[in-house]
N, C-alpha and C positions, 0 to 999 in steps of 0.2 A: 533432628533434621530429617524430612523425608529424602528417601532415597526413592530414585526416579528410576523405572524401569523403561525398556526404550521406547516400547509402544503403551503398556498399559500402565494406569496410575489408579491404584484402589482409593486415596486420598489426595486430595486437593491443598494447598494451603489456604488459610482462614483468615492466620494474622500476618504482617506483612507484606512479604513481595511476594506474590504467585507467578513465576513466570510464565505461564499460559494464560492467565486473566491478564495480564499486563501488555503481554505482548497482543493476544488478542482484541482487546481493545483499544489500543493502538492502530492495528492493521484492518481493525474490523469497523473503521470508520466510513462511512456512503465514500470518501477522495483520496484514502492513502494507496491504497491496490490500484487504483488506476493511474494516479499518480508516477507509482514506483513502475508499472507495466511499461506507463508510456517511455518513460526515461528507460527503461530494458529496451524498446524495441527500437526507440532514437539516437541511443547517446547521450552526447551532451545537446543542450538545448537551453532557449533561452526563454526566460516567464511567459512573456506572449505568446511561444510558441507551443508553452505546455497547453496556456489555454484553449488555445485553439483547437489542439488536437484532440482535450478535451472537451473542447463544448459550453457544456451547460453549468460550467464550473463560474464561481464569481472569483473578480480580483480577490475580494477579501479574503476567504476561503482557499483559493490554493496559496495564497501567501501564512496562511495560518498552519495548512498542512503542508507546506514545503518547511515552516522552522519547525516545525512538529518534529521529522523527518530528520531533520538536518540535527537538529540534539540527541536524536538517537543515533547518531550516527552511521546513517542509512546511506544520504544524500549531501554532497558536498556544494557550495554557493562558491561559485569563484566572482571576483569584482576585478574586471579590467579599468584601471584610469585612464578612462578617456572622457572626453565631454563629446556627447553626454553618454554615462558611465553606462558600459554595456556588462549585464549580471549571465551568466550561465550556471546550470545546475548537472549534475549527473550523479549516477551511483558510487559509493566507495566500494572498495573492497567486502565491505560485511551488507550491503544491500547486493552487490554482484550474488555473496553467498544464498539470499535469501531468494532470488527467483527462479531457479531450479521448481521450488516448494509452490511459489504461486504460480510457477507457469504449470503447472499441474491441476490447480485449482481454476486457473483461466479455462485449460482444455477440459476439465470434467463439466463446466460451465457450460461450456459452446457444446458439448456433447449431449448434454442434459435438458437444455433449457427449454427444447418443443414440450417432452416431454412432462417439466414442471410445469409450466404456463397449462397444459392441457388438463394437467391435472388439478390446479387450481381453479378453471374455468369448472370443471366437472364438477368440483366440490364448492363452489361458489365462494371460494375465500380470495382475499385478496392478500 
């Protein structure tokens, strides 16, 4: 078993679970960071109003990445019985944990981002 040092890793796992491939790929999807953001800076919240505040998001797709979410146990789905049945969403406990780490990543974003764009335009990549 590799043993994980707390910043650096000389190895990767190959076979199995890699918890940084796994998890990365997971979070490093175009709707789960924004996803999880919006519900950090909302609350609880209810589907239409994730979309919203997302945008450019489709039904299908954040209902794909909210159970995504919700099996990792990130994001909890409450169902109130009413007709017609009102759904909320918000963080658990172990997604609370995890946005410390993305709101870091959000801020090096907004810090950054003149700076990439400008550099991409220089270097003509897209």
């Amino acid at each position: 078993m590799l043993i994980f040092n707390t910043i650096k890793m000389k190895e990767f796992l190959h076979e199995g679970i890699c918890p940084i491939r796994d998890i990365l790929s997971r979070l490093g999807d175009k709707w789960s960071l924004l996803v999880l953001v919006t519900l950090s800076a909302n609350g609880t919240m209810r589907f239409s109003d994730i979309q919203k505040s997302i945008g450019d998001i489709s039904q299908r797709m954040l209902a794909v990445t909210l159970r995504s979410l919700e099996a990792d146990g990130l994001v909890i789905r409450k169902i109130y019985p009413e007709v017609p049945p009102r759904v909320e969403y918000f963080l658990t406990q172990k997604g609370h944990s995890l946005m410390p780490h993305l709101d870091n990543l959000v801020i090096w974003a907004v810090e950054n981002m003149q700076d990439i764009v400008a550099s991409r335009q220089s270097n003509h990549t897209i």
